[in-house]
C-alpha positions in Angstrom: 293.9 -14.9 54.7 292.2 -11.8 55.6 294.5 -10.1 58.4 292.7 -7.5 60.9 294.9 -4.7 62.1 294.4 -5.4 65.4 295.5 -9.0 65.0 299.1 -7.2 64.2 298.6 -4.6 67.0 298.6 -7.7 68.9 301.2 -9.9 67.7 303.8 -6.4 67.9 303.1 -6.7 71.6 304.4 -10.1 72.0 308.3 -10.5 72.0 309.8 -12.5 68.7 311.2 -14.7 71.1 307.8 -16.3 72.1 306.5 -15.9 68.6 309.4 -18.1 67.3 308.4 -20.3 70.1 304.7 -20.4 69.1 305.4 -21.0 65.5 307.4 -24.2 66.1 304.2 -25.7 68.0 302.6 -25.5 64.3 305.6 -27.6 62.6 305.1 -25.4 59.7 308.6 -25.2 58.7 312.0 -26.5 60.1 312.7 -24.6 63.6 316.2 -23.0 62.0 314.2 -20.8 59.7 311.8 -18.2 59.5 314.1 -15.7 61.3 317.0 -13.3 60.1 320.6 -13.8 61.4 322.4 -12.0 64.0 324.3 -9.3 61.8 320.5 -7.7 61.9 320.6 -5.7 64.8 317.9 -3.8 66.1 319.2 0.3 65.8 316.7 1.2 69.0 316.1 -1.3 70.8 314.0 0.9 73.3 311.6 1.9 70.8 309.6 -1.5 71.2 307.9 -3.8 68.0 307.6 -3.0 64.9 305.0 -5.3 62.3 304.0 -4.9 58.9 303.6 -5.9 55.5 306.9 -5.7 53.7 307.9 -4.0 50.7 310.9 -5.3 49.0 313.8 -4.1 47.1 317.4 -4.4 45.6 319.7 -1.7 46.9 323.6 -0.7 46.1 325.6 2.5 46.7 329.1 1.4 45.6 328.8 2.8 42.0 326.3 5.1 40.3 323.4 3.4 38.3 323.4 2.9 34.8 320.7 4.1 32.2 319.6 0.7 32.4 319.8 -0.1 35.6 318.0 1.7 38.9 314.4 2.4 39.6 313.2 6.4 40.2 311.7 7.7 43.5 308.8 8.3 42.0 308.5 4.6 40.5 309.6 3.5 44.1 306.6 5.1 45.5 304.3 3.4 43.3 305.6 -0.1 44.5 305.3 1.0 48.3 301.4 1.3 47.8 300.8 -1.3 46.3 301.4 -2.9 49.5 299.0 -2.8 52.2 299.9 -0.5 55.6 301.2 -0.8 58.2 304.4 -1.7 55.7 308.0 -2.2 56.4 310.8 -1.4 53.8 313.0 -4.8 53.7 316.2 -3.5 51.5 318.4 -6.0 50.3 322.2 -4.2 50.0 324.2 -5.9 47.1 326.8 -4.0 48.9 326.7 -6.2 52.0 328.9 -7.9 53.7 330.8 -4.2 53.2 327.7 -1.7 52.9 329.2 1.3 52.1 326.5 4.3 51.5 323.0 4.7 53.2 319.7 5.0 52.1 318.5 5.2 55.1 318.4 9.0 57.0 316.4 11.8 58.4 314.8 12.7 54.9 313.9 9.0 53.9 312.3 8.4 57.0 310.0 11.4 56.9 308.9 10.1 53.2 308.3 6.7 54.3 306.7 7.6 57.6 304.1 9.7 55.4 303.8 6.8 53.2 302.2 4.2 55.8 305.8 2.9 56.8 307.0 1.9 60.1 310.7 1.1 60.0 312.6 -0.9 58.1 315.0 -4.3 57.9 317.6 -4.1 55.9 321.7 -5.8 55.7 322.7 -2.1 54.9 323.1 0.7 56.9 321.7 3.5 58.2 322.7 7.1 59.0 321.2 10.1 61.3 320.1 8.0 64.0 318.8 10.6 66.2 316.5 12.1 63.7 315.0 9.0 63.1 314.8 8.0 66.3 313.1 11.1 67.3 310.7 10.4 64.3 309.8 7.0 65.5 310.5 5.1 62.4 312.4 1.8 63.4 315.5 0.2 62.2 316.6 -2.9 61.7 320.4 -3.2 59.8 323.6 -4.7 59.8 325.5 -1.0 60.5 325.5 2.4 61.2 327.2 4.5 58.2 328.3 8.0 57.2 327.1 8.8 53.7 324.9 7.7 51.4 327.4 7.1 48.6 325.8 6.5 45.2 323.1 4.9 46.8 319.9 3.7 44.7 317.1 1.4 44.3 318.5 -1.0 41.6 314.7 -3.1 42.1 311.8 -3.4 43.9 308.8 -5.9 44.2 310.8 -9.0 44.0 311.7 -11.7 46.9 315.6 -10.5 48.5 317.4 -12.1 51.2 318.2 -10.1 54.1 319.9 -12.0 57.2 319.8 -15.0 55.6 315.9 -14.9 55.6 313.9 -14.8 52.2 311.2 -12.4 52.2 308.6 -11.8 49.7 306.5 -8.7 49.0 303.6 -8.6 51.5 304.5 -11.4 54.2 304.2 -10.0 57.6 307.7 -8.7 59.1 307.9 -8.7 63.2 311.0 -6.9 64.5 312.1 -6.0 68.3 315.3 -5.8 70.4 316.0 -9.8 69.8 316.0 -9.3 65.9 313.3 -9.8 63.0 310.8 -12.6 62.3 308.6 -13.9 60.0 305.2 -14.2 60.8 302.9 -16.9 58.2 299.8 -14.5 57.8 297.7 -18.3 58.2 298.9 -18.0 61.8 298.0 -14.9 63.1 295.0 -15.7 64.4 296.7 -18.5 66.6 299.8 -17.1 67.5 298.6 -15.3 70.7 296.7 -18.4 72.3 299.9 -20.6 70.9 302.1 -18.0 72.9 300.3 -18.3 76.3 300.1 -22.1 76.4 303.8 -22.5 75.7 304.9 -19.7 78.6 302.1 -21.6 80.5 304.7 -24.6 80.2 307.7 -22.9 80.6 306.2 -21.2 83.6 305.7 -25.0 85.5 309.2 -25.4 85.3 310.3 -21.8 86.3 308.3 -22.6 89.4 309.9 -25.6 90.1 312.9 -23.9 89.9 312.3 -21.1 92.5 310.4 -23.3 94.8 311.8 -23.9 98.0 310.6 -27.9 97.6 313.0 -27.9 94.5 315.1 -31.3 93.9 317.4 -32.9 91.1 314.6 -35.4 90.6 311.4 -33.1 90.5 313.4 -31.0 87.7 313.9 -34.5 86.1 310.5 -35.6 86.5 308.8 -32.4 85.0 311.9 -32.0 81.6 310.6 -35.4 81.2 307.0 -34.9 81.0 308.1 -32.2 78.0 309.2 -34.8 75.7 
């Protein structure tokens, strides 16, 4: 499906939380996927949504690569445009649960922020939080770490898991300050009018609930219509 830029625009305005709502009126997949876990944290959760089309890749920092194994910068840069912008880097750290060096810092995020990137997702770490947050390039990660160790790209442009969420290269990644998202691209288009008729629901019972005619069997009355 053809996706407008202004169809993301949109979508990174809406919280995940309603999203994740909206999806589940599609019964497209089971409601306890589609989403990372908790030990993905937003890094600023102040700086608002972040969407985009993700690039993928194998990370580790524990030992230094072999001659057959790890993938140049320059190669690396290749594989980021060959996905569309706006894009967002998901890492996966072979490292993780115990990430021990960055690739993430001031440096990476002025490349990738040249490159069409926005932020990225990743169960590693990051490091020089201030610079990036300054920079504007978002952060999604299971820690905040020192040094970068022996950090290096061991793959890239294959499906990883990060948060117990499988992502491909090119599905559309939503993050904010409740955690990350994916977003089926055949959806897009729906989502927003999905969104308002489900807070339009939610809303009838918030009503109820602040209402000074509020009773025990009005709330019953109206959880039961929502069967």
């Amino acid at each position: 499906m053809d996706v407008k830029r202004e169809q993301l625009e949109a979508l990174r305005q809406i919280s995940t939380c309603a999203i994740a709502n909206a999806i589940e009126t599609f019964k497209v997949k089971p409601r306890n996927c589609g989403f990372m876990g908790p030990e993905i944290n937003s890094i600023f959760p102040d700086m608002g949504g972040m969407i985009g089309y993700a690039v993928t890749g194998l990370i580790r920092a524990d030992a230094p690569p072999t001659e057959r194994m790890g993938l140049s910068r320059v190669d690396w840069i290749d594989e980021i445009l060959k996905v569309p912008e706006p894009r967002v880097i998901v890492l996966q750290d072979l490292d993780f649960p115990n990430p021990i060096g960055s690739f993430w810092g001031e440096v990476q995020a002025n490349i990738h922020g040249r490159l069409g990137c926005v932020g990225t997702v990743t169960n590693g770490g990051i490091r020089d939080i201030d610079e990036m947050e300054e920079l504007g390039f978002n952060a999604f990660a299971s820690s905040v770490l020192v040094s970068h160790g022996y950090i290096h790209i061991a793959d890239a442009g294959i499906p990883v898991t990060v948060g117990g969420l499988l992502v491909n290269p090119g599905d559309i990644i939503l993050g904010d300050k409740h955690g990350v998202i994916n977003i089926p691209s055949e959806l897009v288009a729906d989502i927003p009018v999905a969104v308002g008729n489900v807070e339009d629901r939610e809303q009838e019972i918030i009503r109820l609930c602040k209402s000074s005619g509020f009773t025990i069997e009005k709330l019953k009355s109206a959880l039961g219509s929502r069967i």
